[in-house]
N, C-alpha and C positions, 0 to 999 in steps of 0.2 A: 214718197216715204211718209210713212205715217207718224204720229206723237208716240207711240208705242214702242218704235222701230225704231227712233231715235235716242226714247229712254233707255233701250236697252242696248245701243251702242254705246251710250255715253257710261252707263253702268260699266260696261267690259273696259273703255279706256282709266275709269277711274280705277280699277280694282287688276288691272292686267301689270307684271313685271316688267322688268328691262328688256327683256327677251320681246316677250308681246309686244312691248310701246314698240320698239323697232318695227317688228314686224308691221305693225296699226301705221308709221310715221310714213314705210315705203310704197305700203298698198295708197297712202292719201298721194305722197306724191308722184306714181304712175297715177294715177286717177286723175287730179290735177295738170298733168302733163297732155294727159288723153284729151280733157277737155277743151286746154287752149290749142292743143293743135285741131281739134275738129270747127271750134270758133276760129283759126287760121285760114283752114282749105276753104270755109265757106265766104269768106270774104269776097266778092266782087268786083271786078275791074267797076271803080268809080266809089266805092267804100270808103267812107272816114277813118282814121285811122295818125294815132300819133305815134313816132317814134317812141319807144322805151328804154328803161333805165340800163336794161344788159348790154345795148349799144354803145361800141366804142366810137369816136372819140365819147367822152361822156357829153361835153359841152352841147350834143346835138341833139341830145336827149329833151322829150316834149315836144319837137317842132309836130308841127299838125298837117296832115295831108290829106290826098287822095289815093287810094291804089292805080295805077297807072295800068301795070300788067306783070305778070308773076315772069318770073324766069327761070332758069334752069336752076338746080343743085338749092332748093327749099329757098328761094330768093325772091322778093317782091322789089318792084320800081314804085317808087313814090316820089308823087309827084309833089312838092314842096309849098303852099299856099305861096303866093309871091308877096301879098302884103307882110306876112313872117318874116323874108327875105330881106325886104324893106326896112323892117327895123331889129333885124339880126345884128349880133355885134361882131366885131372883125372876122373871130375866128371863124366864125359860122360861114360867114359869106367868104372865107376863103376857102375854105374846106368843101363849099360847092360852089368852087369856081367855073368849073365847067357846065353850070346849066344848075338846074332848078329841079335835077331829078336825082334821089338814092338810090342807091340798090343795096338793097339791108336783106338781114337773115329775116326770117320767118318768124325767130325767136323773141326780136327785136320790135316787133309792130304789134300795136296796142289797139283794137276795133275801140270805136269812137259809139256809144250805144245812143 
């Protein structure tokens, strides 16, 4: 995109009504939406990657991994760093009690740049 192309984006949002901003707010976030899902599929079994903030419980939110391998229904397994583990506080370590591995939405996993 050029300096030009963006002056004159930013012109139309400055001088665009209620009606327009809507319009401007929904095309940014499908746009935004498009992007992390295509920054999603491209992820890698072996990829960095930290849990994110839309994840519930919240507490688990930031822990730091690997991708593990994708699963069905827009789902990845991550694999949990075990030093993290190690000095996670209660709830964390009981919330993956069963092992060292998530399986979180898509929505949820943050690529590690």
């Amino acid at each position: 995109m050029t300096l030009d192309t963006t002056d004159r984006i930013l012109t139309a949002i400055a001088t665009a009504d209620a009606a327009q901003l809507a319009q401007i707010r929904q095309a940014i976030e499908h746009r935004t939406t498009a992007l992390q899902q295509e920054r999603i599929n491209a992820l890698p079994v072996g990829a960095r990657v930290v849990i994110g903030n839309e994840v519930r419980p919240r507490y688990i939110s930031g822990l730091p991994g690997t991708v593990h391998s994708r699963l069905r229904g827009k789902r990845i397994r991550v694999e949990i760093d075990l030093e993290t583990l190690q000095h996670a506080d209660e709830r964390v370590r009981k919330f993956l009690r069963e092992g060292k591995f998530l399986d979180t939405p898509e929505a949820c996993i943050v690529p590690v740049a």
